[in-house]
C-alpha positions in Angstrom: -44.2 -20.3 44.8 -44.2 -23.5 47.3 -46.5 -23.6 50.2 -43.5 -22.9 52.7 -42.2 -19.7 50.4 -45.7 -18.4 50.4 -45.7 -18.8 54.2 -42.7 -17.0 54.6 -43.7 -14.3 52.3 -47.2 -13.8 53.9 -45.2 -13.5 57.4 -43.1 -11.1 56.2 -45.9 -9.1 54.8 -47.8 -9.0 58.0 -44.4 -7.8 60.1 -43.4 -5.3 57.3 -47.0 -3.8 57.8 -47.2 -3.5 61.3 -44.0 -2.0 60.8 -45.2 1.0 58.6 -48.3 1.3 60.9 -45.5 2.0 63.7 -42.9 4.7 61.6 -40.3 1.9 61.8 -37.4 2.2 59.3 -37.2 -0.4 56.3 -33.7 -1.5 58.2 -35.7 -1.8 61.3 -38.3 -4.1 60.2 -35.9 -6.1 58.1 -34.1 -7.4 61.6 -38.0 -8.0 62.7 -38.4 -10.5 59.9 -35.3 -12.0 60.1 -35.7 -12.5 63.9 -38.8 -14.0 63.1 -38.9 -15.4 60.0 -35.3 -17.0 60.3 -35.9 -20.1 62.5 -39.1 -21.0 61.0 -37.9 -20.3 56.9 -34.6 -20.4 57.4 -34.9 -16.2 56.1 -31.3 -14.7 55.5 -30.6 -10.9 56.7 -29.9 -10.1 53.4 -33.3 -11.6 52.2 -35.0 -10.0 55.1 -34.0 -6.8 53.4 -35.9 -7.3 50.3 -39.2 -8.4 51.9 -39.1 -5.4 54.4 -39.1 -3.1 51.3 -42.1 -5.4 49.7 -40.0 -5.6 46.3 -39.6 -8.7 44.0 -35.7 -9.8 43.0 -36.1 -8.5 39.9 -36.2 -5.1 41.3 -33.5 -5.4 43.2 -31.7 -6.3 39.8 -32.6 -3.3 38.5 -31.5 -1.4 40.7 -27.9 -2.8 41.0 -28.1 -2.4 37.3 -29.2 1.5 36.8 -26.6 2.0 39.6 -23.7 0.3 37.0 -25.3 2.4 34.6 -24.6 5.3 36.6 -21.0 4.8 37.5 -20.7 3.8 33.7 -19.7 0.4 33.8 -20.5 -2.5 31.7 -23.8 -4.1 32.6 -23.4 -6.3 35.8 -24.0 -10.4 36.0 -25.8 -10.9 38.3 -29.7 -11.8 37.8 -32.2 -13.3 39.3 -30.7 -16.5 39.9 -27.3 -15.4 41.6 -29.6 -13.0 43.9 -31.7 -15.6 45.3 -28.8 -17.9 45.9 -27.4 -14.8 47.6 -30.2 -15.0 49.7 -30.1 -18.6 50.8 -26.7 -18.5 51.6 -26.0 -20.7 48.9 -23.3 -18.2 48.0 -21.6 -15.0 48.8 -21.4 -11.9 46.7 -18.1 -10.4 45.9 -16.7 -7.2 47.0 -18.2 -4.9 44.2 -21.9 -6.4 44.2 -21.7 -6.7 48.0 -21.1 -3.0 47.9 -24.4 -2.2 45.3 -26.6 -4.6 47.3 -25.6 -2.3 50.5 -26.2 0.8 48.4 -29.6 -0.1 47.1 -30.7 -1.0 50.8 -28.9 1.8 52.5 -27.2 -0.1 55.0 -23.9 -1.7 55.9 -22.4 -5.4 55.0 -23.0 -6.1 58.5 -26.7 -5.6 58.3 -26.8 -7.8 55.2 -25.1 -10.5 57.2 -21.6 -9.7 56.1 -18.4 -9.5 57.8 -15.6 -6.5 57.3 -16.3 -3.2 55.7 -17.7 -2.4 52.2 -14.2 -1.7 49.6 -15.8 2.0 49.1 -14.7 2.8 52.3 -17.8 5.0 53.1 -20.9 4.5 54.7 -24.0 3.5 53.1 -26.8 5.1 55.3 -27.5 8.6 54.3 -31.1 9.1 52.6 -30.4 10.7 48.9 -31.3 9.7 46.0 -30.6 7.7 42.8 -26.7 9.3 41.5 -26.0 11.5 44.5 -23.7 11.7 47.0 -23.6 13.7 49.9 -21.0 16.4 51.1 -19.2 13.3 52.8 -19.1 11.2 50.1 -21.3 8.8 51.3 -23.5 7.0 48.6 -27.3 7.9 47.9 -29.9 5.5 48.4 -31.1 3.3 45.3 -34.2 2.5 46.9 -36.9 5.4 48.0 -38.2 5.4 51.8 -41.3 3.0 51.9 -44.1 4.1 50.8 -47.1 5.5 52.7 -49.4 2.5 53.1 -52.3 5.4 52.6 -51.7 5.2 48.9 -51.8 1.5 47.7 -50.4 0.4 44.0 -52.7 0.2 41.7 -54.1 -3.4 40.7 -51.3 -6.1 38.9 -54.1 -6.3 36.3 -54.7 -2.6 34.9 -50.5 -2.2 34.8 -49.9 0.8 32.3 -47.3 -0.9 31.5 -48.7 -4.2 30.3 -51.4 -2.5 28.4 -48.9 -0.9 26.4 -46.7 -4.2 25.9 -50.5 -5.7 24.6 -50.8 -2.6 22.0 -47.5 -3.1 20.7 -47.9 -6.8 20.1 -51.7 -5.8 19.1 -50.6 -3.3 16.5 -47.7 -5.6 14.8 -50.6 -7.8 14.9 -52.6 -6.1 12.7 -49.7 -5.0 10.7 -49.1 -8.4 10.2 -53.2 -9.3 8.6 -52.6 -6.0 7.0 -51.8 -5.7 2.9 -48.3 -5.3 3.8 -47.0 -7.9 6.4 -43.3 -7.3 5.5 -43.9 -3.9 7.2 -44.0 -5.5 10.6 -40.2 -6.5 11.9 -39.5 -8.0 15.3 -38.0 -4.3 16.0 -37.1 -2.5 19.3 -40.5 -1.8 20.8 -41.5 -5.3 19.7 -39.4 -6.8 22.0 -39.7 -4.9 24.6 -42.9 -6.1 24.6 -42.2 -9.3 24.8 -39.9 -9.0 27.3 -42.1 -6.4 29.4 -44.7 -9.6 29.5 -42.1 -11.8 30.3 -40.8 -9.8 33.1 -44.0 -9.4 34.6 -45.2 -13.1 34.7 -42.3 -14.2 36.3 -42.7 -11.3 39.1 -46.4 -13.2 39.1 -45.5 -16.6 39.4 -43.8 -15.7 42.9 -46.6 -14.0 44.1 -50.5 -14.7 43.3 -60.2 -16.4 40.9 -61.2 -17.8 37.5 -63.9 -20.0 36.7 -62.9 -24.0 35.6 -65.0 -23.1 31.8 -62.7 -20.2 31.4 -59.7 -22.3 32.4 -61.1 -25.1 29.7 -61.1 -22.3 27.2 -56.9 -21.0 27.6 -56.2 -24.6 27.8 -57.3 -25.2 24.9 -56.3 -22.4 22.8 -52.9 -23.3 24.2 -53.2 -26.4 22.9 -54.7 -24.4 19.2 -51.2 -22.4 19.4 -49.3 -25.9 19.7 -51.0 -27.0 16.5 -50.1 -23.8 14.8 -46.7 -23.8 15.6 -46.0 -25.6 12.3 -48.5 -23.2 9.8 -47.9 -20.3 11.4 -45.7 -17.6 10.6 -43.7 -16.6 14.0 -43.7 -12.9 14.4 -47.3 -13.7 13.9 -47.7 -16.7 16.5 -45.4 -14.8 18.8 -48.4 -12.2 19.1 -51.0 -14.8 19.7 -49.2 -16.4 22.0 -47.6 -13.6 24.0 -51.2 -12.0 24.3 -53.0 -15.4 25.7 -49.7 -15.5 28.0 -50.6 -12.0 29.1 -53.8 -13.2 30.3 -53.1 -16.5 32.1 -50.8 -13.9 34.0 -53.3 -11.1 34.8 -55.8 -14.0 36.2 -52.7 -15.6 38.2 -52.4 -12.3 40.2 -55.9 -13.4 42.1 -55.3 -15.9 45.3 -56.4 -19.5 43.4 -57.7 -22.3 44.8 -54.8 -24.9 44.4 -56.1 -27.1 41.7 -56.6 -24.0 39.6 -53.3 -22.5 40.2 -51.9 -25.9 39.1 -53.4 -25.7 35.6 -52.2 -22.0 35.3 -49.0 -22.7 36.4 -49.2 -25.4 33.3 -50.7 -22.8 31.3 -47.7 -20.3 31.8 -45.1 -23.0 31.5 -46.4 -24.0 28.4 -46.8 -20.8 26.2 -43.5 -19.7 27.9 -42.1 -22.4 26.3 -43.6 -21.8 23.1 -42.6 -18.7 23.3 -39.1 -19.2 23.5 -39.8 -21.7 20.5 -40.8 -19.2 18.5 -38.1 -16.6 19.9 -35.5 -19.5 18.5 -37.3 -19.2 15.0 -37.0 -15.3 15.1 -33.5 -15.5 15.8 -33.3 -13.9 19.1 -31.5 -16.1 21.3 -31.3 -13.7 24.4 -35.5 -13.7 24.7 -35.4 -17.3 24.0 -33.4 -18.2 26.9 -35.4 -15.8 29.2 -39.1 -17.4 28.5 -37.1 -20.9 29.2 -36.3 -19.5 32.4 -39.4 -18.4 32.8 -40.8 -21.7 31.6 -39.2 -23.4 34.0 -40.1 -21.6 36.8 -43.7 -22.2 36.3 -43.2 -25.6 35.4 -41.4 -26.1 39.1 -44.9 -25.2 40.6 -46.9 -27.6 38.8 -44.1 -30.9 40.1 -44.7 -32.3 36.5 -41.9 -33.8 35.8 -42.6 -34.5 32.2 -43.5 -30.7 31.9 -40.1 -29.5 33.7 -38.3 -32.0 31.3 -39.8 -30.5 28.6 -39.0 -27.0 28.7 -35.4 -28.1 29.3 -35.2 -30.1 26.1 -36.6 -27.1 24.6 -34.0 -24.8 26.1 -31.6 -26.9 25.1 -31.9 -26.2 21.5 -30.9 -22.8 22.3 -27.0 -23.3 22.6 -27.5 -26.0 20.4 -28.2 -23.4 17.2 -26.4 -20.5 18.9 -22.8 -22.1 19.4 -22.5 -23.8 22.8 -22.6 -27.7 21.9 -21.3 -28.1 25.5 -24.0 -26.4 27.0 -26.5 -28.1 25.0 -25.4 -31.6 26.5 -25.4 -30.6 29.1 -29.4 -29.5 29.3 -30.3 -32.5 27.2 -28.9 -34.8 30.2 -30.6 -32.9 32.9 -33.6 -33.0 30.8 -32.9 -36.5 30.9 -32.8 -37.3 35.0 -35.9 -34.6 34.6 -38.0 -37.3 33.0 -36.7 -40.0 34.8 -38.7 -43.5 33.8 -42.2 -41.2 32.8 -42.7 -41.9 29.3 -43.0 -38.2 27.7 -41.7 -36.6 24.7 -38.6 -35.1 26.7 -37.3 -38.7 26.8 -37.1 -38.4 23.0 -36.3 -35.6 22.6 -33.2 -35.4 25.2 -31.3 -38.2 23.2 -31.4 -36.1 20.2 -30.2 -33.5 21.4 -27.3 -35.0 23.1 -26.6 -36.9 19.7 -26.3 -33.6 17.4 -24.3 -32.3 20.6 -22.0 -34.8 20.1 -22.6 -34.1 16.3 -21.5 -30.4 16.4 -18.7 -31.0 18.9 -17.0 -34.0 16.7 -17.5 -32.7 12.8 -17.4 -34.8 9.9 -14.5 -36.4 10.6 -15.8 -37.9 13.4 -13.3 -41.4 15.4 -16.1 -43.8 15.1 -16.4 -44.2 19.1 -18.1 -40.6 18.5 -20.3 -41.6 15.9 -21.1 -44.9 18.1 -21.8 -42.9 20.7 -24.2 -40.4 18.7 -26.6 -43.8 17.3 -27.2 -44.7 20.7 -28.5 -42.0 21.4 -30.6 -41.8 18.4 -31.8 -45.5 19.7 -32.7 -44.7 22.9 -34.7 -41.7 21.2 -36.4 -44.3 18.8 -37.4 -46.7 21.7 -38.7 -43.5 23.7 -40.6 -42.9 21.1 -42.2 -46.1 20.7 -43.5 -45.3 24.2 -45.1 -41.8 24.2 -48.9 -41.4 24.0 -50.2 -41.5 20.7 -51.7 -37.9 21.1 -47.9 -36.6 22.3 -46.8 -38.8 19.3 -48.7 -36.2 16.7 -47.8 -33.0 18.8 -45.3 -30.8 17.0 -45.1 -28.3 19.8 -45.8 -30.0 23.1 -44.9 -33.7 21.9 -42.8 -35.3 19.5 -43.5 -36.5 16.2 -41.9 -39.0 14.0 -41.0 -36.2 11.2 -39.4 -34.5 13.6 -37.2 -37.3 14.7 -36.3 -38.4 11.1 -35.4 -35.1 10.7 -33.0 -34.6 13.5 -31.7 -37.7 13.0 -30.6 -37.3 9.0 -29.3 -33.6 10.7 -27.3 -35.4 13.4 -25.9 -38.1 10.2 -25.4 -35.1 8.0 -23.0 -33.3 10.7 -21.2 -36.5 11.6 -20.4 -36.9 7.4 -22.9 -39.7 7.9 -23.8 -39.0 4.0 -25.5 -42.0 2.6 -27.5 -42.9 5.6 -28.1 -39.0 6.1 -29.3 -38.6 2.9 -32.1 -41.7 3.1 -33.3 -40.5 6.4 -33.5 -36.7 5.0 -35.9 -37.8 2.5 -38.3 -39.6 4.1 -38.3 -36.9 6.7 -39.0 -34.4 3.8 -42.0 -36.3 2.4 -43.4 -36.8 6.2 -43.5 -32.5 6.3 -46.4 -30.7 4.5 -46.8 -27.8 6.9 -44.1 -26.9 8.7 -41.9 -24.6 6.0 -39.0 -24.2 8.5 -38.0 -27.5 9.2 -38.8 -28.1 5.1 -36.1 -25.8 4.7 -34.0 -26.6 7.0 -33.9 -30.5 5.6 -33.0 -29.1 2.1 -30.7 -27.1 3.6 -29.0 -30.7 5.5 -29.4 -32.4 2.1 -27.4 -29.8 -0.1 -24.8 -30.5 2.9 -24.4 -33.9 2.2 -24.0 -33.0 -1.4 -21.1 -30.9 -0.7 -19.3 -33.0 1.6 -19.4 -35.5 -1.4 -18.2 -32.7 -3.7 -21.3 -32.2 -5.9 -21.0 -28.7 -5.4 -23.4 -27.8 -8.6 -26.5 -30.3 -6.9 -25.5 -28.5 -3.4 -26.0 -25.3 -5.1 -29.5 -25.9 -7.2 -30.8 -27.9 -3.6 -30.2 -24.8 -1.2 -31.6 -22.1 -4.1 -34.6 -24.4 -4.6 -35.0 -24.6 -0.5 -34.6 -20.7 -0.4 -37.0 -20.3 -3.4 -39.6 -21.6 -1.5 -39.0 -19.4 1.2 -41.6 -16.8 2.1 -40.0 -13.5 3.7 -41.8 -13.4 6.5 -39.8 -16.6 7.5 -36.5 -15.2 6.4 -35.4 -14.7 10.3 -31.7 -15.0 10.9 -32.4 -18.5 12.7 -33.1 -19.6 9.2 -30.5 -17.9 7.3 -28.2 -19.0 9.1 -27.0 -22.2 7.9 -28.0 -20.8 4.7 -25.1 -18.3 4.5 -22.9 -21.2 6.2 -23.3 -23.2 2.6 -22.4 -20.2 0.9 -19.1 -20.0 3.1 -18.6 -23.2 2.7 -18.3 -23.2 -1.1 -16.8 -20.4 -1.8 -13.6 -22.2 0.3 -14.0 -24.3 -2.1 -15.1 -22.5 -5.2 -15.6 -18.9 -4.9 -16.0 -18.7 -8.8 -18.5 -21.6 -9.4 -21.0 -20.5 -12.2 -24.1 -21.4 -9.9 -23.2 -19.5 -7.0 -24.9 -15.8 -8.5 -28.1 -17.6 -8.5 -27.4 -18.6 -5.4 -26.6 -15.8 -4.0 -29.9 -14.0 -5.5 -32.2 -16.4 -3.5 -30.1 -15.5 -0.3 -30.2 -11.9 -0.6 -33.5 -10.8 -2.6 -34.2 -7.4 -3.5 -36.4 -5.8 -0.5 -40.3 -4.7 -1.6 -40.8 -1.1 -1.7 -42.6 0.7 1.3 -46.3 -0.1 0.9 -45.6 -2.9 -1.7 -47.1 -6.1 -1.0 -45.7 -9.8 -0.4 -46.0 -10.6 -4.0 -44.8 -7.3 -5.6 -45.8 -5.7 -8.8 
């Protein structure tokens, strides 16, 4: 939160007060904070709503969303985002959220700073509650009268809530270092965890003391989980991380003095982003994109630009794997301006990303402007490089290493139809990788590509079963498999009767261990 936002907040929190010490109504004191917040923060009527009730936008959210539930239609849009820029006046809501927003704070457009009626033709100012209407047909209230001041919440820190996310995580945790690891699935409850932790450290990060050794200690074993990110298996890593993340959060909801918040705020951005990392790994794209978002806004606090271009590279990858090439560029170019002149692994790692971008979007039948176009990139990404920090140069997680960008490159090559040059990069990326099994994979996986754009269908075959072979399952996520399956697609169009494919196919779909049977079987 900036100085000026946490000015306006503290205002707000001292007129809302004084307000409940008084018996004024939530509408009341919401025209009290705009009056007085508004020429000083520039605070919209609609905003001065939410801060007379004390809530966070993502509560708001909620609400408009259990309300959709309610009147059983499809989940609603909006988030966080769209809500604040509500509230800034950056933009107006339509007709049908305009008409939620008034039914969660029980008042009229007018009061929100609206002109004209609401399109459900009633008023929105009878008490009720959540569902009900009155005789009149006038909606209930989504949001409960404010509570007595008497009674205050109990601390951020001893939530039920997030000691029952930690258990979760805790308990696939031990599955996990247990004598059957394939027991533990990244299942239901698991990510609601995950998200639960999520959710709550970005309701910290707009609201918010610890010692500098502790600080010294998180940083560090931040740092630990970067190193891992290569050895580890994720459902595993996703745990640690999630856990640690949980902490920085609980310690954030203390007042800091600013330096400290700073190295929080890094803290958060950083195992946010690793979290969304390992989110791409496990193949959910949704949670990845939310711990980006989350990423980013703890990032903002800390005005590092090499940090804020970082977690953008790193989001990037997300519509990059899941489909949107489009969207992908466009990240990888803000993550570009992000960065700017600061030498820092997002200025390699943008130009990659823009180059298999232009990869995916082009084929292998790429006009050679395209494939010009695509080894620029790659060329700006190798001078970048030449410039980071040695210590960012051997970073897997946090940095960029030179593995990885042999390794994008023969991928961006390989999707162009690039084959010969794809083929010599491919390999020395594979004998640069000794840890990390994914990317191993997902090299072998590029190579038995190149063989089946050149028609070797038999040596695409025995390189993608050999890649799967040496597969453990707890890496089998559908991240992975992905591409895997692709191959198999891919040559049965062209094949569907080849004699190698059954062997194949029995590395791609292996027979699942019996319940309490370990990794290795019988």
């Amino acid at each position: 939160m900036s100085g000026r936002q946490h000015r306006e907040t503290e205002m707000a929190r001292r007129i809302r007060a004084k307000g409940l010490a008084t018996g004024r109504s939530a509408a009341q004191i919401a025209e009290e904070i705009h009056e007085v917040c508004g020429p000083q923060f520039g605070t919209t009527k609609i905003k001065g709503h939410r801060l007379s009730y004390g809530i966070a936008l993502a509560d708001v959210i909620e609400q408009v969303r259990a309300l959709f539930e309610r009147d059983e239609k499809p989940p609603p849009g909006i988030g966080e985002t769209l809500l604040s820029a509500y509230e800034s006046g950056l933009k107006r809501p339509g007709p049908e959220y305009l008409h939620y927003l008034c039914t969660v704070y029980r008042v009229e457009p007018a009061s929100l700073g609206y002109d004209g009626p609401c399109i459900c033709g009633h008023g929105h100012r009878m008490p009720g509650v959540v569902g009900g209407n009155d005789l009149q047909g006038r909606h209930g209230a989504a949001l409960a009268d404010p509570p007595d001041i008497g009674t205050p919440p109990p601390p951020a820190d001893q939530s039920f809530e997030s000691e029952e996310d930690e258990n979760v995580l805790r308990r696939t945790l031990l599955q996990l270092l247990s004598s059957n690891p394939s027991a533990a699935k990244l299942d239901g409850p698991v990510l609601g965890a995950c998200e639960g932790i999520r959710r709550r450290m970005d309701r910290t990060l707009v609201s918010a003391t610890v010692s500098p050794a502790m600080l010294d200690q998180w940083e560090e074993a931040t740092l630990s989980f970067g190193r891992q990110y290569t050895t580890t298996a994720p459902l595993r890593l996703l745990c640690d991380v999630l856990l640690e993340l949980s902490s920085v959060r609980t310690a954030m909801c203390r007042r800091q003095p600013i330096d400290l918040q700073e190295r929080l705020c890094r803290m958060a951005a950083q195992l946010s982003g690793l979290s969304g990392m390992i989110m791409i790994n496990l193949g959910d794209h949704r949670l990845a994109r939310s711990f980006f978002r989350t990423g980013r806004t703890a990032a903002d606090e800390t005005g590092d630009r090499a940090l804020r271009a970082w977690v953008t590279a790193r989001e990037a990858l997300v519509p990059l794997y899941y489909g949107d090439a489009r969207e992908a560029l466009n990240l990888a170019k803000k993550s570009r301006d992000l960065a700017g002149q600061t030498p820092c692994a997002a200025q390699a790692m943008a130009p990659v990303v823009e180059a298999r971008a232009l990869a995916m979007l082009s084929g292998t039948d790429s006009k050679k402007e395209v494939v010009d176009q695509a080894k620029r990139a790659l060329a700006r990404a190798r001078n970048a490089f030449s410039h980071m920090k040695a210590g960012d140069q051997e970073d897997a997680a946090f940095g960029y290493t030179e593995k990885q960008l042999y390794f994008y490159q023969g991928d961006v090559l390989t999707k162009l139809g690039q084959t010969l040059e794809a083929e010599v990069v491919l390999d020395q990326a594979l004998d640069k990788y000794q840890d990390h099994i994914l990317d191993q994979t997902l090299i072998r996986l590029d190579r038995a590509q190149c063989r089946l754009i050149e028609g070797d269908l038999a040596d695409a075959l025995d390189t993608a079963t050999e890649a799967l072979r040496l597969l453990g399952p707890e890496y089998r996520t559908d991240f992975i498999m992905r591409p895997a399956l692709a191959l198999e697609q891919a040559v049965m169009a062209r094949d569907a009767n080849h004699p190698k494919l059954a062997v194949y196919r029995e590395q791609l779909r292996p027979p699942q261990p019996l319940l309490g049977e370990g990794i290795g079987g019988a």
